[in-house]
N, C-alpha and C positions, 0 to 999 in steps of 0.2 A: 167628576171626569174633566171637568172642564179646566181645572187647576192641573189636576195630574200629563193631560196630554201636552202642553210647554214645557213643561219639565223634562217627561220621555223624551223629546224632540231635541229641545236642547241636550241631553244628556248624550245622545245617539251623535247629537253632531261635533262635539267635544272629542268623541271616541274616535269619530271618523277624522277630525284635524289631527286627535293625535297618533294615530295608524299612519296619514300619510304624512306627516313631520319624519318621526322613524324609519317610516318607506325611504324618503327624503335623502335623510342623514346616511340611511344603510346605501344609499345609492351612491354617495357623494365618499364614504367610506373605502366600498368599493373600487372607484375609480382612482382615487390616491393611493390604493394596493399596485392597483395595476399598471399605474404609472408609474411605481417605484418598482415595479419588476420589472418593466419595461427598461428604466434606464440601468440595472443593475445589470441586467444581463447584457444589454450595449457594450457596459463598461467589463465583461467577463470576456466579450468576444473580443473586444479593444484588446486586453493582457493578454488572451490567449494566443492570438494569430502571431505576434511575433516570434511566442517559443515553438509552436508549431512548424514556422517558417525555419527558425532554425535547427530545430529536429530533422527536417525531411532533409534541408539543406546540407547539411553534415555526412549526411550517406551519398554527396554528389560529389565527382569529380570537377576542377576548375573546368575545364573547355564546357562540363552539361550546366555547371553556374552562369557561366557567358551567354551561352547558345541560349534558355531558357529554364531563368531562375526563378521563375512560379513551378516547372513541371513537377512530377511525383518523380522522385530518382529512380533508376531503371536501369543498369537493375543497381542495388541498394551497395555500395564501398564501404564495407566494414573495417577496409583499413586503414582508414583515417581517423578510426578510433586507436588502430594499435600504433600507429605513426605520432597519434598526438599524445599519446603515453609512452611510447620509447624514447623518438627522436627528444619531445619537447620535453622529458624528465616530470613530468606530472606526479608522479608518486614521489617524489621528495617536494614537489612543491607542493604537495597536499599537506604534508608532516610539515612544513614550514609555517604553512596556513592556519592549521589546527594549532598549532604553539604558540604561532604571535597572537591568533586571535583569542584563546581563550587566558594566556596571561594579560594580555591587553584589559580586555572584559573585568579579569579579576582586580585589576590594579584599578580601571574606573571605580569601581562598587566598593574600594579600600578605601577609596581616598571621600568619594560623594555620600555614604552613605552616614556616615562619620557626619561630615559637614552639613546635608540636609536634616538627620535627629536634632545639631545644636539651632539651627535656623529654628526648626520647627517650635522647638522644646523651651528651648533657654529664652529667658529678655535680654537683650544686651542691646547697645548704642548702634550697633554695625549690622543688625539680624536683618533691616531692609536692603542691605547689601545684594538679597538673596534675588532679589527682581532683575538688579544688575548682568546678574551672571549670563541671563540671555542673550544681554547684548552680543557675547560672543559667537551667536549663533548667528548671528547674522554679516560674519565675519569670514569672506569667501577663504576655500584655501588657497588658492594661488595666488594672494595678496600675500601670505607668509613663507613662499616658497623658499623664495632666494634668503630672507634672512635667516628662518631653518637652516637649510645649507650651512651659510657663513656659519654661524653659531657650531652645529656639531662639527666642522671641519675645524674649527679653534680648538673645542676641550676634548679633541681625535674621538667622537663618537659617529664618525663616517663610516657606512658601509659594516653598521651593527645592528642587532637588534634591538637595541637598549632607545637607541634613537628612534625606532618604530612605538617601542611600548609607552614611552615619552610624550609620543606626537598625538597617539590615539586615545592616549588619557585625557589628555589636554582637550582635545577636542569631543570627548566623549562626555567629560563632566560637567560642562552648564546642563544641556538637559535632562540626563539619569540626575543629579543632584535637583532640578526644579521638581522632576516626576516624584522622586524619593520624597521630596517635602512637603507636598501636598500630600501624601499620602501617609505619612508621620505625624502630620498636622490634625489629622481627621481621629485620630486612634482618642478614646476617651483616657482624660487625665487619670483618674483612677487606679488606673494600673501605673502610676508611676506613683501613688503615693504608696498603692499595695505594697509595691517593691519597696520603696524608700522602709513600712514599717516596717518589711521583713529581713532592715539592715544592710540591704545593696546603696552600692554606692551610683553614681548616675551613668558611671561608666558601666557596672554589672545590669543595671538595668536597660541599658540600649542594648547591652550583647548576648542577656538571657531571658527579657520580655521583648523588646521592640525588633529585634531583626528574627527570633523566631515568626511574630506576625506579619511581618513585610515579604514574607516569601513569596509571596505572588507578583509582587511587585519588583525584588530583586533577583528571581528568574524572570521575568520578562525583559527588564533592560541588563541581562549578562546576555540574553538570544540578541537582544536585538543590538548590540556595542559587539556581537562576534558578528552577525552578518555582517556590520557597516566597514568593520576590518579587513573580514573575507573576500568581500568585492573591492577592495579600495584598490586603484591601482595608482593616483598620482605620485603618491609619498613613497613607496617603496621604489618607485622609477628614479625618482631624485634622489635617495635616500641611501640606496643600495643598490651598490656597483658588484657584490660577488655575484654569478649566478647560483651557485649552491643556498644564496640565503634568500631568493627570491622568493615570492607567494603566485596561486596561481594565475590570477591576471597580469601578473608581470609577466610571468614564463611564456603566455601563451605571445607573448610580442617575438618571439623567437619565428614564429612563422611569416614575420609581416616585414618584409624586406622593402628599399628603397626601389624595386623597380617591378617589385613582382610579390605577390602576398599567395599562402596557400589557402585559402578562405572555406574549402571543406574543412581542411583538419582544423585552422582555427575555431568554425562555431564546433566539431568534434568535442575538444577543448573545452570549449566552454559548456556544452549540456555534460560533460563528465563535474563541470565546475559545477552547476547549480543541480545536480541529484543530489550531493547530498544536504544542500542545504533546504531543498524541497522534501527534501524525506524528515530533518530535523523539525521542519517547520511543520508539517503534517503528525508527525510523533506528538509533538507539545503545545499544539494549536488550542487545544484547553486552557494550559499554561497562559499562553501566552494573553487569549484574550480574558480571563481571570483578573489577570494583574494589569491590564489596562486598565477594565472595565474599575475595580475597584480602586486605581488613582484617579479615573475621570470624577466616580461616587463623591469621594473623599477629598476632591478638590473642591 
């Protein structure tokens, strides 16, 4: 007895250090749950109040925006949705939108996806080129305003769309091509020798093994190079003078005059702009975080 009761005793008090370690752990667990709910939904309520604000805002008349522009509008101007779809022509600047951003998209994913496989795949002298390409990203656009400009008003590509598709390529492809290449990079060599035995050449093998797999990857940056399109408004203002070839945040500049702005129909306007791109983004939100998730893995 006298041996076995130390033993009991210490065994009991091992049991009980390690109950409350656990206890401990599960407690300190907890709190960094709740602390990252807490700041999540901070930042839910941060994004939300602005479209909120301009939802209710949209069904108000200018004198109820002036008078008091927290109130709930009262009663609700529904024709500031038909004024910002007649007058401001909304429905061809939708078609305009939908064209340039999804050739836009397709021309980035033509041109990067190509380039990020050889980065990825091939050895050559130039392949750390590929770190380079960033730097563009850090390259505002209104530092290339005016020489854009000059340049297409030289080889008459002003007030086209060719000049749009151009612009947003260019600036589309440092990061779809870095995203593309971490994620080409990650793929097991294997399958490119599987292919090589089965007589593809390296070009059959990027266009009937490697961009079949990358599809999560090359729908998420064709969503996310048509949103960046969709909303862009600086370049199409400098870019394009017809109004027939405008996109819709250019269009909606039509309400926003030098001494006096219609500021319902404007945010009108623009929650007609961002339905559908909130419905696109809700549709493919699997999509989209898919092919993130798996170039974040794979980088």
């Amino acid at each position: 007895m006298s041996t076995r009761i130390p033993t009991d005793v210490g065994a009991r008090s091992q049991r009980r250090r390690g109950i409350s370690a656990r206890s401990s752990a599960g407690g300190r667990y907890r709190a960094g749950q709740f602390a990252l709910y807490l700041v999540l939904s901070a930042w839910a309520i941060i994004s939300l109040v602005p479209i909120l604000y301009a939802v209710l805002t949209s069904f108000k008349s200018s004198p109820q925006i002036y008078a008091n522009p927290y109130d709930v509008p009262h009663p609700f101007l529904w024709d500031n949705y038909a004024t910002a779809w007649t007058q401001g022509n909304l429905g061809r600047y939708f078609v305009n939108g939908i064209i340039v951003g999804t050739i836009s998209a397709a021309l980035t994913l033509a041109v990067a996806a190509p380039a990020a496989y050889a980065f990825a795949r091939f050895h050559f002298r130039a392949r750390r080129l590929m770190h380079v390409f960033l730097a563009a990203l850090i390259v505002p656009q209104q530092v290339v305003l005016i020489p854009l400009f000059i340049l297409f008003r030289t080889v008459h590509l002003l007030d086209t769309w060719f000049a749009l598709f151009l612009v947003y390529a260019a600036f589309g492809f440092p990061f779809t091509a870095y995203y593309l290449h971490s994620f080409f990079k990650g793929l097991p060599r294997e399958l490119e020798d599987a292919a090589s035995i089965d007589g593809c050449t390296p070009f059959q093998t990027f266009y009937k093994v490697m961009l079949p797999l990358g599809q999560p990857a090359l729908v998420t940056m064709a969503i996310l190079g048509f949103l960046n399109v969709w909303n862009d408004l600086i370049f199409v203002l400098v870019l394009i003078q017809s109004n027939d070839l405008r996109t819709v945040p250019a269009g909606l500049t039509y309400f926003q005059g030098q001494w006096s702005s219609q500021t319902g129909v404007i945010l009108a306007g623009a929650v007609l702009s961002m339905t559908p791109i909130a419905l696109l983004y809700l549709a493919l939100n699997r999509k989209i975080t898919e092919g993130l998730t798996a170039g974040a893995i794979k980088a």
